[in-house]
C-alpha beads as a LAMMPS data file, in Angstrom:
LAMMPS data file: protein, C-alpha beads

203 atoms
202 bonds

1 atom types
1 bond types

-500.0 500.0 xlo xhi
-500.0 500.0 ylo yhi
-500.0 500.0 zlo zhi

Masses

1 110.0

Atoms # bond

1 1 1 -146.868 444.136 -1.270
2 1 1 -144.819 445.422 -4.385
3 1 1 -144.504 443.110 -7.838
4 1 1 -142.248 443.655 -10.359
5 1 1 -144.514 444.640 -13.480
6 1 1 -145.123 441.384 -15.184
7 1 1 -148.149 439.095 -16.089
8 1 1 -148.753 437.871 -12.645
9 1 1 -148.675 441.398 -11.040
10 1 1 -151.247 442.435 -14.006
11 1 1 -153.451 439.761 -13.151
12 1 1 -153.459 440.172 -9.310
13 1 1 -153.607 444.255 -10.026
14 1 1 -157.003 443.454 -11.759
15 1 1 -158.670 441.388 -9.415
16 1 1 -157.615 443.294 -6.598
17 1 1 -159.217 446.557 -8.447
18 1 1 -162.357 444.296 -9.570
19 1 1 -162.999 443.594 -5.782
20 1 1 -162.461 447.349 -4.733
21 1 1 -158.938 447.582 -3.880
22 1 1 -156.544 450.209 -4.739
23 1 1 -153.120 449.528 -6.102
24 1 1 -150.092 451.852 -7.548
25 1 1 -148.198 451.857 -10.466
26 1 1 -146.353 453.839 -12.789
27 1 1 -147.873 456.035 -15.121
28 1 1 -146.780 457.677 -17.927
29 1 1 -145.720 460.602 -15.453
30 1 1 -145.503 459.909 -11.601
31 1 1 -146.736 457.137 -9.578
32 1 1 -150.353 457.023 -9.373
33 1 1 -153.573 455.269 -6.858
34 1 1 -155.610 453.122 -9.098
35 1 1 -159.090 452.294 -8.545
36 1 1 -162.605 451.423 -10.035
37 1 1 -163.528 454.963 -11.128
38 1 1 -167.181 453.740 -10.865
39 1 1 -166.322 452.142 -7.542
40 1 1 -167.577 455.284 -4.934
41 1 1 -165.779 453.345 -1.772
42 1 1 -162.734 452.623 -4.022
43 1 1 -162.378 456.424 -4.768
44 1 1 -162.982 457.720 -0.860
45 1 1 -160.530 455.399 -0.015
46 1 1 -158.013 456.857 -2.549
47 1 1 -158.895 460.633 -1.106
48 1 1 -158.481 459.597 2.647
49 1 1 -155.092 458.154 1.643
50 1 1 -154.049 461.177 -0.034
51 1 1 -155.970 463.728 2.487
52 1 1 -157.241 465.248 -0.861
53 1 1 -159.800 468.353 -0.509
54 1 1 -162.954 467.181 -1.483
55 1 1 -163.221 469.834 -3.932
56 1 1 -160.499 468.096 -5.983
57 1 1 -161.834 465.853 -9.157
58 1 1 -159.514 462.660 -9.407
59 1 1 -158.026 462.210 -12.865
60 1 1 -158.211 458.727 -14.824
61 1 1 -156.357 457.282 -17.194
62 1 1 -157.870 455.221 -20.022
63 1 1 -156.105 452.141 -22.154
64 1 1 -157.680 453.131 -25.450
65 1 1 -159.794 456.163 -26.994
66 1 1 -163.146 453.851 -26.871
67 1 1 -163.212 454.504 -23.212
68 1 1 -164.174 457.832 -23.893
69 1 1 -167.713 457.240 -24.113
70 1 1 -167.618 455.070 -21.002
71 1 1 -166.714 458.305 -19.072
72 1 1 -168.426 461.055 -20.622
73 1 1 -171.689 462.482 -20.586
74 1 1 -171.444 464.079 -24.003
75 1 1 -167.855 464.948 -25.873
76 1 1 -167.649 468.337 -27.140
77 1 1 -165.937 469.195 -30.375
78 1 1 -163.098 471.285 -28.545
79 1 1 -162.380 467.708 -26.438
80 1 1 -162.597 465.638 -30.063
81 1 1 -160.182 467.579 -31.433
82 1 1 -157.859 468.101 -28.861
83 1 1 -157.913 464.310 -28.301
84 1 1 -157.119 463.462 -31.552
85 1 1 -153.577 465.568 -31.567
86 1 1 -152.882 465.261 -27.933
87 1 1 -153.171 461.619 -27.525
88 1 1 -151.609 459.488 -27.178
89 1 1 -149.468 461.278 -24.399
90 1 1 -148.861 463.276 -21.065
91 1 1 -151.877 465.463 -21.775
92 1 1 -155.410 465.385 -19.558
93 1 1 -158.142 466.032 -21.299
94 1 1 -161.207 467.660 -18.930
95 1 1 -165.054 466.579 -20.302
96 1 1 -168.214 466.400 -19.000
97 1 1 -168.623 463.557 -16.792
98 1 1 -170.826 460.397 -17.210
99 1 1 -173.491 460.804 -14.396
100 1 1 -172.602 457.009 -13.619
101 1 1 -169.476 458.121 -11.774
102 1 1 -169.285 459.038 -8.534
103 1 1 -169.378 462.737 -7.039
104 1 1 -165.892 461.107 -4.961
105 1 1 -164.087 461.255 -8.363
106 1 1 -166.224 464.586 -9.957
107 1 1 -165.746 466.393 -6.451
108 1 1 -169.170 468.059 -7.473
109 1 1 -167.358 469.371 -10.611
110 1 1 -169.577 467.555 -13.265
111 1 1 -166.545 466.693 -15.122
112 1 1 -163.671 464.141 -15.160
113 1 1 -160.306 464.584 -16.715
114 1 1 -159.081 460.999 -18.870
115 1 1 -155.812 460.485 -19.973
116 1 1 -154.623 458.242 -23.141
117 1 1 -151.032 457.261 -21.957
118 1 1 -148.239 457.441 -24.681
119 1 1 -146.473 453.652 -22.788
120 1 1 -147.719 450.019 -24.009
121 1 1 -146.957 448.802 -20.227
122 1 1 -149.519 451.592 -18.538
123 1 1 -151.600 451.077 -21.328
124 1 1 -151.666 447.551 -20.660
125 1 1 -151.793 447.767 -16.960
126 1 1 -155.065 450.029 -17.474
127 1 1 -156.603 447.398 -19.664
128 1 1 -156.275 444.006 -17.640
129 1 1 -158.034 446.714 -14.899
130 1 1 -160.822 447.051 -16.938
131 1 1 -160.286 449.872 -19.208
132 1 1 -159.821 452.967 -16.944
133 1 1 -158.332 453.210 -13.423
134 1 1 -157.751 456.317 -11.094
135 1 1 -154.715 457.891 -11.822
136 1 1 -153.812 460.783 -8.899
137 1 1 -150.327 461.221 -7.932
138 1 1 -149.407 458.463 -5.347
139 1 1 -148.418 460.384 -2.632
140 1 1 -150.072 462.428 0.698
141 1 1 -151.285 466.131 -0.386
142 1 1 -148.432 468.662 0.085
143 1 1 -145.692 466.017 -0.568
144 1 1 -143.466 465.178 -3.234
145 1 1 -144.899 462.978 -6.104
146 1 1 -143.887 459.149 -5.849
147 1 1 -140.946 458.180 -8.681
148 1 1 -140.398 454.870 -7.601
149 1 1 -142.375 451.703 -5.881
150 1 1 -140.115 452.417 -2.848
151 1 1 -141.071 455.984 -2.914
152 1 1 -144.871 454.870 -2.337
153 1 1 -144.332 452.103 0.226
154 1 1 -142.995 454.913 2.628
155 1 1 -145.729 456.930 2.106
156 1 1 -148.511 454.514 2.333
157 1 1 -146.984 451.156 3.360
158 1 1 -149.792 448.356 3.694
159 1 1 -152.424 450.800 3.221
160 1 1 -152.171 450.071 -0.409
161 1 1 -153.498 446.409 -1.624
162 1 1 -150.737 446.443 -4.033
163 1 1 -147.883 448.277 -5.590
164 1 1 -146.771 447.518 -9.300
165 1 1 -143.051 448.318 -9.830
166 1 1 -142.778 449.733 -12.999
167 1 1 -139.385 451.316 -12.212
168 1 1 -138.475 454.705 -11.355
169 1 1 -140.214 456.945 -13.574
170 1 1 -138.201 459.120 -15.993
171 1 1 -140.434 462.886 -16.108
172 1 1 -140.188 465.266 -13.587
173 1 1 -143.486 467.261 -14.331
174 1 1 -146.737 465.839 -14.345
175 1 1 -149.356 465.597 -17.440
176 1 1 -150.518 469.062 -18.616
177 1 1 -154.667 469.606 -18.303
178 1 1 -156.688 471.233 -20.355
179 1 1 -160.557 471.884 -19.771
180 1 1 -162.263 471.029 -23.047
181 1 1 -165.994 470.291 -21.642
182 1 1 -167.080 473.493 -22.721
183 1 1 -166.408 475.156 -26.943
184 1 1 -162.926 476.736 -25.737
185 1 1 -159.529 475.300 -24.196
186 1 1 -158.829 476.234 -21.066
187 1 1 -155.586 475.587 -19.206
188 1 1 -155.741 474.240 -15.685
189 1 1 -152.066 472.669 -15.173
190 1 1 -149.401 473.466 -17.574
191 1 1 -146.986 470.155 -17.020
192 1 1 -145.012 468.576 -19.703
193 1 1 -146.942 469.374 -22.859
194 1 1 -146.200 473.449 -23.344
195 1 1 -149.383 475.502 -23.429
196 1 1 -147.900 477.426 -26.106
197 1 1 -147.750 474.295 -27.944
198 1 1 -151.056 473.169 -27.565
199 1 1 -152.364 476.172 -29.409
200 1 1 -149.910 476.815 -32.509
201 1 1 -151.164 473.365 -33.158
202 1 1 -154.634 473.751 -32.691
203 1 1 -156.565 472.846 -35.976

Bonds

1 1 1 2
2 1 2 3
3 1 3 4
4 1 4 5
5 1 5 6
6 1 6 7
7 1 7 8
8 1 8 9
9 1 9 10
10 1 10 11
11 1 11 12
12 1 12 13
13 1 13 14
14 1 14 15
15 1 15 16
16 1 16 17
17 1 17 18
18 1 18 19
19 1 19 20
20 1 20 21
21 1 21 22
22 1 22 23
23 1 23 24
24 1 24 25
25 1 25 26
26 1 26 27
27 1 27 28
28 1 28 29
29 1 29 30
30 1 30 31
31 1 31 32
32 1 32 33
33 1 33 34
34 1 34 35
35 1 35 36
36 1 36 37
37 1 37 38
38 1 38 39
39 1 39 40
40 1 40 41
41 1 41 42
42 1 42 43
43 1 43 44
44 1 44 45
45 1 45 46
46 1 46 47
47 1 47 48
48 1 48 49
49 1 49 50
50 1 50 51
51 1 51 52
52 1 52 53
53 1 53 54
54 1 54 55
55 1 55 56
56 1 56 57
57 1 57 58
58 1 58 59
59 1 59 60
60 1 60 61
61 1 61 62
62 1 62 63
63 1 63 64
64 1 64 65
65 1 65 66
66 1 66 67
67 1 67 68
68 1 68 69
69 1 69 70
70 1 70 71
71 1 71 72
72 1 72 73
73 1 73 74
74 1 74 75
75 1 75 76
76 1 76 77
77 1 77 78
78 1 78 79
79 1 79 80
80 1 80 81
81 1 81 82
82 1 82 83
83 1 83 84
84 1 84 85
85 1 85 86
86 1 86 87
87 1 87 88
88 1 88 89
89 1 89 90
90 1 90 91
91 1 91 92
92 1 92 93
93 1 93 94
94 1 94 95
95 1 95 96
96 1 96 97
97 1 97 98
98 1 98 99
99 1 99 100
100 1 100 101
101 1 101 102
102 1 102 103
103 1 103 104
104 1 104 105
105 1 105 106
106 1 106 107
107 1 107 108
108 1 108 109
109 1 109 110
110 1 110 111
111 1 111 112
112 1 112 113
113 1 113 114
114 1 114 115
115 1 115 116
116 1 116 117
117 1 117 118
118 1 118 119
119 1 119 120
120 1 120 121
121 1 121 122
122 1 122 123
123 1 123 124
124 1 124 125
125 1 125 126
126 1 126 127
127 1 127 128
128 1 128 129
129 1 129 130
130 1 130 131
131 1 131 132
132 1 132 133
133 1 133 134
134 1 134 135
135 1 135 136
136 1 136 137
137 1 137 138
138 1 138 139
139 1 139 140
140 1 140 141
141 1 141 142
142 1 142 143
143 1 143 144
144 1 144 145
145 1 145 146
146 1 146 147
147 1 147 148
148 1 148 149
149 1 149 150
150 1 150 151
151 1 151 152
152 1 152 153
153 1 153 154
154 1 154 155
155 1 155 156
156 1 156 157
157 1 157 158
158 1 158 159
159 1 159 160
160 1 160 161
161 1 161 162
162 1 162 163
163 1 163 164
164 1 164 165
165 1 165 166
166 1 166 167
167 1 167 168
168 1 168 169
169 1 169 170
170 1 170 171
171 1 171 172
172 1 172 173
173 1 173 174
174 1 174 175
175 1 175 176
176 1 176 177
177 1 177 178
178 1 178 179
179 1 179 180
180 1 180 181
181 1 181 182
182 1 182 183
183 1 183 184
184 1 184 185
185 1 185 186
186 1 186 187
187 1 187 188
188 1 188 189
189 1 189 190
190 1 190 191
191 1 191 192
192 1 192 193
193 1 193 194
194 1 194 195
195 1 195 196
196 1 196 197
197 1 197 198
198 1 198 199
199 1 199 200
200 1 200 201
201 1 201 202
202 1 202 203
């Protein structure tokens, strides 16, 4: 089922996500599968969709910096401050995972990368789901990411409870990740936030 982004697709996204479901929706970059991080049969689901290796964490996206603490064990300084003049935006942020999520999302990693989205709609998408929702590219491993609603009903058809249509989505590189969970930056994914930038405007 696809809605237009709207109210009534919010509120249908949120209790479909409260019962366990998995939807898609725009992000800030791609399309993305959005579940109950906390939810351990939400987030298997997601992976056997996908046919993700299991030793590949599942990013999340948050609607506001409170949810930090929600999904972290402990923040380090390195993830404060890169928070502070990354966010928001298209850059994931790696810390050291709350031991409340599952090892489905954490793929035995012991850490979760969140993401503050720089666009009121995801933001507000992400809220009315609780305040963080699974955010991996909506689309099988090995293919091309999803840019459009259409793009992720031919991939996944009625396997997915719902798909918000946020319209076709106007990057072409995913978020860049950084590893902050331990005192230095590390890049994993250089995307649409430069490296170099990053660190000529570290503090």
């Amino acid at each position: 089922m696809i809605l237009e982004y709207s109210a009534n697709a919010l509120k249908q996204a949120s209790q479909i996500v409260a019962g366990g479901g998995v939807i898609a929706f725009r992000t800030d970059t791609f399309y993305g599968l959005g579940a109950n991080p906390f939810n351990s049969s939400a987030v298997k689901r997601i992976r056997d969709l996908k046919g993700r290796e299991d030793d590949k964490p599942i990013l999340v996206l948050i609607s506001d910096a409170e949810q930090v603490n929600r999904l972290l064990e402990k923040r380090s300084t390195a993830f404060d401050e890169l928070a502070s003049r990354g966010w928001p935006g298209a850059l994931t942020i790696i810390g050291e995972a709350s031991l409340e999520l599952p090892n489905e999302l954490t793929a035995g990693t012991k850490t979760v990368g969140l993401r503050l989205p720089d666009d009121d709609k995801v933001r507000a998408l992400v809220g009315a789901c609780g305040g963080a929702l699974t955010a991996t590219s909506a689309n099988p491993s090995g293919e091309f990411p999803a840019r459009t609603a259409e793009d992720v009903s031919r991939y996944f058809g009625e396997r997915i409870d719902l798909i918000v249509d946020g319209g076709k989505t106007e990057v072409d590189q995913p978020s860049t990740v950084v590893d902050a969970s331990a005192g230095e930056l590390k890049l994993v994914r250089e995307g649409i936030i430069p490296w170099v930038q990053i660190q000529t405007t570290k503090q």
